[in-house]
C-alpha positions as CSV (number, residue, x, y, z in Angstrom):
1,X,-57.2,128.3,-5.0
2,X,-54.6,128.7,-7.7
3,X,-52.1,128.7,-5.1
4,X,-53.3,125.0,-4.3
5,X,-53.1,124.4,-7.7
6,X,-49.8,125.7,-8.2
7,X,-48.8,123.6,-5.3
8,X,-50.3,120.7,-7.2
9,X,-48.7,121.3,-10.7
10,X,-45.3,121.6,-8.7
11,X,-46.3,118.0,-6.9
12,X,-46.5,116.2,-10.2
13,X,-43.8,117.5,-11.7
14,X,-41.0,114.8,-12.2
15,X,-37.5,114.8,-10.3
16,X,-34.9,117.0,-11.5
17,X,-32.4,115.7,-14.0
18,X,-29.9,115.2,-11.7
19,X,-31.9,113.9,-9.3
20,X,-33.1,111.1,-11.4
21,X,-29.3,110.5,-12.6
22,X,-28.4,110.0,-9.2
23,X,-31.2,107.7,-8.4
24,X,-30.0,105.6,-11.0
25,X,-26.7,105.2,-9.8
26,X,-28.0,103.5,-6.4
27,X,-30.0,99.8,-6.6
28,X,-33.5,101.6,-6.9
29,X,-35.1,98.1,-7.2
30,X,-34.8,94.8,-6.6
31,X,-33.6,92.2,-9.2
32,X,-35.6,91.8,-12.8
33,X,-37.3,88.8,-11.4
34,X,-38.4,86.9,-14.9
35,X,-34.9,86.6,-15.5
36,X,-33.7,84.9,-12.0
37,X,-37.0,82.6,-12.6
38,X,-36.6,81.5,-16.0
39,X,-32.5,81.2,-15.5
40,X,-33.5,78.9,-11.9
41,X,-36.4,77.1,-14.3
42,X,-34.4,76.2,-17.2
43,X,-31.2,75.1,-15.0
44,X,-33.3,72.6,-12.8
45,X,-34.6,71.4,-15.6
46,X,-31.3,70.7,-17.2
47,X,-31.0,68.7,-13.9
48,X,-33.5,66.5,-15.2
49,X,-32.7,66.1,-18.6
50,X,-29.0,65.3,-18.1
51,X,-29.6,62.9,-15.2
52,X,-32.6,61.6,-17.4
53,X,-30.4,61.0,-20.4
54,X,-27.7,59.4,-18.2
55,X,-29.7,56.4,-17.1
56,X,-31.0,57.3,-13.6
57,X,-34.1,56.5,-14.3
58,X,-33.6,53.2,-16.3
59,X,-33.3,50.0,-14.4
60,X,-29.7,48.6,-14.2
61,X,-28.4,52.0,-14.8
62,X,-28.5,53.9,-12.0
63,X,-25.0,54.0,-10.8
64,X,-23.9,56.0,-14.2
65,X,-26.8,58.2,-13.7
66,X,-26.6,59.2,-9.9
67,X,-22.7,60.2,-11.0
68,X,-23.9,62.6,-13.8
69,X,-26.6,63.7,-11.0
70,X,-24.1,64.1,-8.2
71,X,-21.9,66.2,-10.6
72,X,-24.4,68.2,-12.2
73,X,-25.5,69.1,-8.3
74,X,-22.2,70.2,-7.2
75,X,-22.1,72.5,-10.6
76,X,-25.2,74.1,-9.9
77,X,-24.0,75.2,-6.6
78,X,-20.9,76.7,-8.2
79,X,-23.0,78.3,-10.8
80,X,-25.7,79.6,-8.6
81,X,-23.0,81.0,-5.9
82,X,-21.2,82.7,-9.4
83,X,-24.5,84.5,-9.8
84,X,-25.0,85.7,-6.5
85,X,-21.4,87.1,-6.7
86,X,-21.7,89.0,-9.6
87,X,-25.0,90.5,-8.8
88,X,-23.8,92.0,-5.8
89,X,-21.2,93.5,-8.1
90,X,-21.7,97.0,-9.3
91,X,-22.1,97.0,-13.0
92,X,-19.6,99.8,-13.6
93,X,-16.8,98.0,-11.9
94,X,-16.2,96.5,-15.1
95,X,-14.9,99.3,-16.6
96,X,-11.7,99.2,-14.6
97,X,-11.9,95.5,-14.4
98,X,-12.3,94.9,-18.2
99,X,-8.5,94.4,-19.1
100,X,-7.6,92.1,-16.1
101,X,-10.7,90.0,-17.2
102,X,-9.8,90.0,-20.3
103,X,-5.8,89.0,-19.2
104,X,-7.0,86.1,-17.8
105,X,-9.4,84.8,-20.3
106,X,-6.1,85.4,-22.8
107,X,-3.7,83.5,-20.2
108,X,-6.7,80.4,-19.8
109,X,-6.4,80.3,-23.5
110,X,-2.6,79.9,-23.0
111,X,-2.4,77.1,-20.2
112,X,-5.2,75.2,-22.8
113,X,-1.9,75.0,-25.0
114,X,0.3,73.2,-22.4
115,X,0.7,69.4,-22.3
116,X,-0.3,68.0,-18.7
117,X,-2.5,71.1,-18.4
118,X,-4.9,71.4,-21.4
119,X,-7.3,68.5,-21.8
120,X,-7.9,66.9,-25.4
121,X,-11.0,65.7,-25.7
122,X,-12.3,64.2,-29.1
123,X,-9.1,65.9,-31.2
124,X,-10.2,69.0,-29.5
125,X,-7.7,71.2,-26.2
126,X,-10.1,73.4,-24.9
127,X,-10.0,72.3,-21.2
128,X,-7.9,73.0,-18.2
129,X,-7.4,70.2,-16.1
130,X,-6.1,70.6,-12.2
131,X,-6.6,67.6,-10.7
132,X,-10.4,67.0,-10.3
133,X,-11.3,70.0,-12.0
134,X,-12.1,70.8,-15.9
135,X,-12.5,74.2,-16.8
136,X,-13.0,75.5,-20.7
137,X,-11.1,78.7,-21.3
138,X,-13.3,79.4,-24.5
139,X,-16.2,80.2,-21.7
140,X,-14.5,82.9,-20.0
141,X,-13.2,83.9,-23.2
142,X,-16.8,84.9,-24.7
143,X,-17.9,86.7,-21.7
144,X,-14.4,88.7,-21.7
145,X,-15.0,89.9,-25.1
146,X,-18.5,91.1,-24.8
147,X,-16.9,93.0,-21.5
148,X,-14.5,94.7,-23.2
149,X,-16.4,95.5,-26.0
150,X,-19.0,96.9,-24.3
151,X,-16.6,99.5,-22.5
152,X,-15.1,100.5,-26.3
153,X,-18.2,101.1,-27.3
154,X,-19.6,103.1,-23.8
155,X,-16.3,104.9,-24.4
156,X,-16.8,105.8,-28.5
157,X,-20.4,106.4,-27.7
158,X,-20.3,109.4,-29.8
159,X,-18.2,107.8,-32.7
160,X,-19.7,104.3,-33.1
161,X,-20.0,105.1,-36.9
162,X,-16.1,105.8,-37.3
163,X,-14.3,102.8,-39.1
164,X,-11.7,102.9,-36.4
165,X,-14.1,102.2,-33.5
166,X,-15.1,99.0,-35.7
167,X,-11.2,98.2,-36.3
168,X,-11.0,98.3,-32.6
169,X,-13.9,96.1,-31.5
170,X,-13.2,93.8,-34.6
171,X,-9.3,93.6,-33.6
172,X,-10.6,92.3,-30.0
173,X,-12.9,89.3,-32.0
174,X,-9.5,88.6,-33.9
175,X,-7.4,88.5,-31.2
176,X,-9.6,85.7,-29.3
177,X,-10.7,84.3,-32.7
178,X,-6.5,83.2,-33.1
179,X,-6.4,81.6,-30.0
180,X,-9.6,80.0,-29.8
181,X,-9.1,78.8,-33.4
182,X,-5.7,77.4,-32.1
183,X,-7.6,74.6,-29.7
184,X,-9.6,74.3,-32.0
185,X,-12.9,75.6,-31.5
186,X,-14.8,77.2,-34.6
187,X,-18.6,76.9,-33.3
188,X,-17.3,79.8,-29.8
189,X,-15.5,81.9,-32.6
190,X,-18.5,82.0,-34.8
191,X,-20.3,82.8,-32.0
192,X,-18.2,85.4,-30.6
193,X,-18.5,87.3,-34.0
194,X,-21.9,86.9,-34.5
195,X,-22.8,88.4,-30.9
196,X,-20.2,91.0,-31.4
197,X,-21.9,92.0,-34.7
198,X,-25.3,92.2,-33.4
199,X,-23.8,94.8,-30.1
200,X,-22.6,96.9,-33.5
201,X,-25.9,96.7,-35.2
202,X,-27.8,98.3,-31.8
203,X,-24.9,100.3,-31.0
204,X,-25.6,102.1,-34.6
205,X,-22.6,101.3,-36.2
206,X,-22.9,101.6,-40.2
207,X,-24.5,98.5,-42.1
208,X,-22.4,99.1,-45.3
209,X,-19.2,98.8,-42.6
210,X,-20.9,95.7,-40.9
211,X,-21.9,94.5,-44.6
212,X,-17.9,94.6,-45.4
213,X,-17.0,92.8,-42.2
214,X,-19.9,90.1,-42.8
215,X,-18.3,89.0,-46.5
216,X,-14.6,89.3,-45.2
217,X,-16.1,87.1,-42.0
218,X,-17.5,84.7,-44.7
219,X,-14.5,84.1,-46.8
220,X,-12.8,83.5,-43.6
221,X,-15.3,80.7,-42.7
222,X,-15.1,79.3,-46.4
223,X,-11.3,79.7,-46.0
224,X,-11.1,77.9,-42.2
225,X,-13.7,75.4,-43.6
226,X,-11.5,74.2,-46.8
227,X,-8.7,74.0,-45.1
228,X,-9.4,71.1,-42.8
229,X,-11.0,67.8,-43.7
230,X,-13.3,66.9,-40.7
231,X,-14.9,70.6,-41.4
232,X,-15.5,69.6,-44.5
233,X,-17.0,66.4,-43.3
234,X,-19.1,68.2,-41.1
235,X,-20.8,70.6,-44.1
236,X,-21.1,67.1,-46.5
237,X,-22.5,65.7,-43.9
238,X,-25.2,68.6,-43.0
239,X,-25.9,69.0,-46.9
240,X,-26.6,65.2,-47.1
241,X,-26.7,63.1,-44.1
242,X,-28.0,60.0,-45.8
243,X,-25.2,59.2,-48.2
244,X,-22.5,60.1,-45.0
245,X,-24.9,58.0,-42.9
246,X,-21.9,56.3,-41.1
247,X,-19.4,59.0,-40.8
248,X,-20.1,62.9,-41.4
249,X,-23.9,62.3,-41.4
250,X,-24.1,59.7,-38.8
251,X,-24.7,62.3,-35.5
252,X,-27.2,64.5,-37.3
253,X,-29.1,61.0,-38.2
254,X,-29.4,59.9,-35.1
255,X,-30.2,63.2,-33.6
256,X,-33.3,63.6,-36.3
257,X,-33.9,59.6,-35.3
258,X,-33.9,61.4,-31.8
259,X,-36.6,64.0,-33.1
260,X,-38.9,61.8,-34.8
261,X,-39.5,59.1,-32.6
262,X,-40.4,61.3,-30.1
263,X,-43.2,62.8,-31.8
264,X,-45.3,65.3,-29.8
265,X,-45.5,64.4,-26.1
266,X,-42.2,61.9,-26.2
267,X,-41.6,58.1,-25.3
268,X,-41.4,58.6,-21.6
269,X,-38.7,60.3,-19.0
270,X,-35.6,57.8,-18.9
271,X,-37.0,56.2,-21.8
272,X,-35.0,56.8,-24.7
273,X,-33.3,54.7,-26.8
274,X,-31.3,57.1,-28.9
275,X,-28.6,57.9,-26.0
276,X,-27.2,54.2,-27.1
277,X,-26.9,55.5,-30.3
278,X,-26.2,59.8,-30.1
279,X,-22.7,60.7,-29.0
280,X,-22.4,63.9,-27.0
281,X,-25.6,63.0,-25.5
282,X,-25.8,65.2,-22.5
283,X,-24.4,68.4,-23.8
284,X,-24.5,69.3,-27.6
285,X,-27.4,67.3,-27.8
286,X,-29.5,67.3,-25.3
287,X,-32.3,68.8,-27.2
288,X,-32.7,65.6,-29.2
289,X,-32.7,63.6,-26.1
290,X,-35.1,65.7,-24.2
291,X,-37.4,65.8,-27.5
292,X,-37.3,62.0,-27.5
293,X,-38.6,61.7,-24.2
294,X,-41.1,64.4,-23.2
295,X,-42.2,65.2,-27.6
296,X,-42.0,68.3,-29.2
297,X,-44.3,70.2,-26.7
298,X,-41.3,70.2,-24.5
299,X,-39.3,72.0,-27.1
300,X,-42.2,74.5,-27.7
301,X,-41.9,75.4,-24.1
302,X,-38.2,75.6,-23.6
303,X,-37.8,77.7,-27.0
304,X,-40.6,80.1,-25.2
305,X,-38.6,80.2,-22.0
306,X,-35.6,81.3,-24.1
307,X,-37.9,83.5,-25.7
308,X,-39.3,85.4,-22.5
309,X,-35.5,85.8,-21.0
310,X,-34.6,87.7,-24.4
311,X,-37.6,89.6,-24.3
312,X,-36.7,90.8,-20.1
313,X,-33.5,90.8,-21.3
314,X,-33.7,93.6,-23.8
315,X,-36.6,95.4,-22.0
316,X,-33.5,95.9,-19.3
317,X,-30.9,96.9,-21.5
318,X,-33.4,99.4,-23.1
319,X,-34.2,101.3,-20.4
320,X,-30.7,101.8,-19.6
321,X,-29.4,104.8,-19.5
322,X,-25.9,104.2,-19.0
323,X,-24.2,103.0,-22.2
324,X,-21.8,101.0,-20.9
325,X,-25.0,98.8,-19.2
326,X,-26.7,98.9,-22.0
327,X,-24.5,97.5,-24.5
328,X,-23.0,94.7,-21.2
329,X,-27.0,93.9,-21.2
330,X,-27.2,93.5,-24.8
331,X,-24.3,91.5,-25.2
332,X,-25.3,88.7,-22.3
333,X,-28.5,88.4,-24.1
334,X,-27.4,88.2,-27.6
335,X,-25.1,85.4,-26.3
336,X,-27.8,83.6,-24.3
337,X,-30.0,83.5,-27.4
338,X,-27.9,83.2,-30.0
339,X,-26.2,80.0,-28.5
340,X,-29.5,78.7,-28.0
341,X,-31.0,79.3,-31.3
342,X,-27.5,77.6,-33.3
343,X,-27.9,74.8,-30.6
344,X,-31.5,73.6,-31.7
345,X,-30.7,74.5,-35.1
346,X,-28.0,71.9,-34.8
347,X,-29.5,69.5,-33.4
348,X,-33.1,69.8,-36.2
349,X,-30.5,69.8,-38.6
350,X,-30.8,73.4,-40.0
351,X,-27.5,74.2,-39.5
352,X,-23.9,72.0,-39.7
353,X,-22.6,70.6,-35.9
354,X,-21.1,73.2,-34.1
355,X,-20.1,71.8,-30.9
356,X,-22.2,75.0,-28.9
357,X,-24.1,73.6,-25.7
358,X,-27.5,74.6,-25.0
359,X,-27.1,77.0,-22.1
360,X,-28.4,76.0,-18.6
361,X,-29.8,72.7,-20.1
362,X,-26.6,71.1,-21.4
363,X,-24.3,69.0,-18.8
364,X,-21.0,70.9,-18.3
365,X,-19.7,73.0,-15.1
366,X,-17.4,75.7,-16.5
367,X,-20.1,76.5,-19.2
368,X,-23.7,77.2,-16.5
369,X,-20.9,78.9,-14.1
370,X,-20.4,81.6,-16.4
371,X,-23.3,81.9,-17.8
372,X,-24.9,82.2,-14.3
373,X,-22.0,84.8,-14.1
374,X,-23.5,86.4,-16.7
375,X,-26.8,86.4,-15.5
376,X,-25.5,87.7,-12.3
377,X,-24.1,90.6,-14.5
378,X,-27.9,91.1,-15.9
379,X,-29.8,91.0,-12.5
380,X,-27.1,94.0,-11.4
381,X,-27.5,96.0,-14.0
382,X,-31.8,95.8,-13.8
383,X,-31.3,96.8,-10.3
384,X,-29.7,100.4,-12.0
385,X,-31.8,100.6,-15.2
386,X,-35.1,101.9,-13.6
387,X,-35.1,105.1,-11.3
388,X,-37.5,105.5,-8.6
389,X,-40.1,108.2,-8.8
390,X,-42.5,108.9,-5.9
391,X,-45.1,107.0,-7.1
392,X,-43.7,104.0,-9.2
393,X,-40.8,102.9,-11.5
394,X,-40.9,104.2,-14.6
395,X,-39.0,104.4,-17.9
396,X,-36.4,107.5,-17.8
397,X,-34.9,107.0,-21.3
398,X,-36.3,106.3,-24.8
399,X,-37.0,103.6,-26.9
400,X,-33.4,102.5,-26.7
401,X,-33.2,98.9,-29.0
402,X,-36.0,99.8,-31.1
403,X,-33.7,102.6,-32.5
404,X,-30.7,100.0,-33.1
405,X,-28.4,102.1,-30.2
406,X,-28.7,102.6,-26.7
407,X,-31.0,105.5,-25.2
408,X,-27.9,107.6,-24.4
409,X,-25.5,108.9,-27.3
410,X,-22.2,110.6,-26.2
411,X,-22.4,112.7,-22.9
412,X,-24.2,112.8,-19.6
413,X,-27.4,110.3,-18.4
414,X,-29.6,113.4,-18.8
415,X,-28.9,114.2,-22.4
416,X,-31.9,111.4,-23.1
417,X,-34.5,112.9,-20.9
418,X,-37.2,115.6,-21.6
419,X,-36.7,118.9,-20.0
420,X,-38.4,120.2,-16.4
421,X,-40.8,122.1,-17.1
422,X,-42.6,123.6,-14.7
């Protein structure tokens, strides 16, 4: 009898160390599904808003509309086929991959510069044109940095408090914050440097380092901001929209005229009036838009689905015990979010115009093809962040987030997990 029992004891005893290391190195599991769902759900209904907003569905508009439709389709596909591509791609590829990435985001930047190449669009070069084709090199540019910053930091695990891992990561944000600043485009840099920030904060980094970098990123901003006149249109206009009603003021006005005459279940799909009125309609804000058609419930359920995709999303990165996923998971979500959040901030006027898109919703190809990228990144990397036992999937690291730094700190998978005992 204590032989069966012995047998028994050695039963439900879990894998060895390296065992469970080595399962996580192989795709244990399929894809975190509430992430491919609520990326699918809010991108189709993107599809709806921006065709919505473009007149399909009001009478003696429907050309306009079925050629915002048609492109929005053929994006979609791109987007869709970008996340399939960079599922199937092993997560820790990007550690070799990293600088080349990051090279070509830096040469996009570049060719933005060129005449006949780079695309100015309301006083603004942020696009390549080839032909047909409009791409904006700020887009790859985010996602580059949160790569490479994510391998600095898998690589300094161990020294993430030391000033000169912070000088390293921060000299990467200043590097991109030059050239994007160059086009210009201060909403991407601002949010560049907030995401960045936030992958210090869980990494563990020291808050009276991060403190220091917040008020010298601050005077920066006040700096950036004084130094051209439509930036300082755009804070007169946030602090007081009603006496710049026709010029600094007028798009937060019309996107709160948005807002209000929606009221709580909208005026109708295809039925709004402020499109006439809103410039940047289909893309900075399509919030307003969307809020003035189907009311404010609609917004309640789009911030939830936002909500639910940052909540998978750090589940994933926190039971990661990898670093270098981790902090790649972190960083996708931070970006998802916080782009989201300054978005509808914008467009309630809580915060000044930024020029950020609302991500899946917005109308704009370059933009949902790399964030479906990214997405494809996040899918990958839920495939590794569970290990297979014999019975279910369970956890095999700590708390991760909750304890501002990823499960693992400076060494091998297994210095986070308990000891056999037998």
């Amino acid at each position: 009898m204590r032989s069966d029992l012995r047998n028994d004891n050695k039963r439900r005893v879990p894998p060895p160390v390296t065992q469970v290391a080595a399962d996580t190195g192989n795709l244990s599991r399929s894809p975190d599904f509430p992430i491919l769902v609520i990326s699918v759900l809010l991108t189709c209904f993107g599809i709806v808003m921006v065709t919505a907003a473009s007149g399909l569905f009001t009478l003696g508009k429907q050309g306009a509309g079925m050629s915002y439709l048609s492109r929005e389709l053929y994006g979609v596909v791109v987007a869709w086929g970008a996340m399939i591509f960079t599922a199937c791609i092993d997560y820790r590829a990007y550690k070799k991959l990293a600088i080349p990435i990051a090279g070509a985001a830096v040469f996009a930047l570049l060719l933005v510069m060129i005449p006949g190449l780079g695309a100015e669009i309301n006083g603004a070069r942020r696009w390549i044109k080839l032909g047909g084709f409009m791409f904006q090199a700020g887009e790859l540019a985010k996602i580059a940095v949160i790569i490479i910053v994510a391998v600095i930091l898998s690589e300094m695990n161990d020294k993430i408090g030391d000033i000169r891992t912070l000088g390293m990561v921060y000299a990467v944000v200043g590097g991109a914050a030059v050239l994007l600043m160059l086009q210009p485009d201060f909403g991407m840099t601002i949010l560049i440097a907030v995401v960045v920030t936030a992958m210090l904060f869980i990494a563990g980094a020291k808050p009276l380092h991060l403190g220091g970098v917040g008020i010298l990123g601050v005077a920066f901003c006040v700096f950036f901001i004084f130094t051209e006149e439509y930036r300082r249109q755009r804070i007169l206009g946030f602090l007081n929209p009603y006496e710049n009603a026709s010029d600094s003021g007028y798009q937060v006005l019309q996107s709160l005229i948005a807002v209000a005459s929606g009221g709580f279940f909208g005026r109708g799909l295809g039925e709004s009036r402020q499109v006439s009125f809103l410039p940047q309609f289909n893309t900075d804000f399509i919030i307003s838009i969307t809020i003035e058609q189907l009311g404010i419930v609609t917004l309640f359920i789009v911030v939830c689905l936002f909500a639910a995709f940052t909540y998978r999303g750090f589940k994933i990165a926190s039971r990661c015990v990898d670093p270098l996923a981790s902090y790649l998971a972190f960083g996708i979500v931070f970006m998802i979010s916080i782009q989201a959040l300054m978005n509808i901030a914008v467009a309630l006027g809580c915060m000044p115009v930024t020029g950020l898109t609302l991500p899946f919703i917005s109308y704009g190809g370059s933009s949902l093809m790399m964030l479906c990228a990214s997405v494809g990144i996040l899918l990958n990397i839920s495939m590794h962040s569970m290990a297979t036992t014999g019975r279910r999937n369970e956890k095999v690291c700590g708390s991760g987030w909750g304890d501002r730094r990823p499960p693992v700190r400076g060494g091998s998978p297994s210095a986070s997990l308990p000891p056999n005992r037998t």
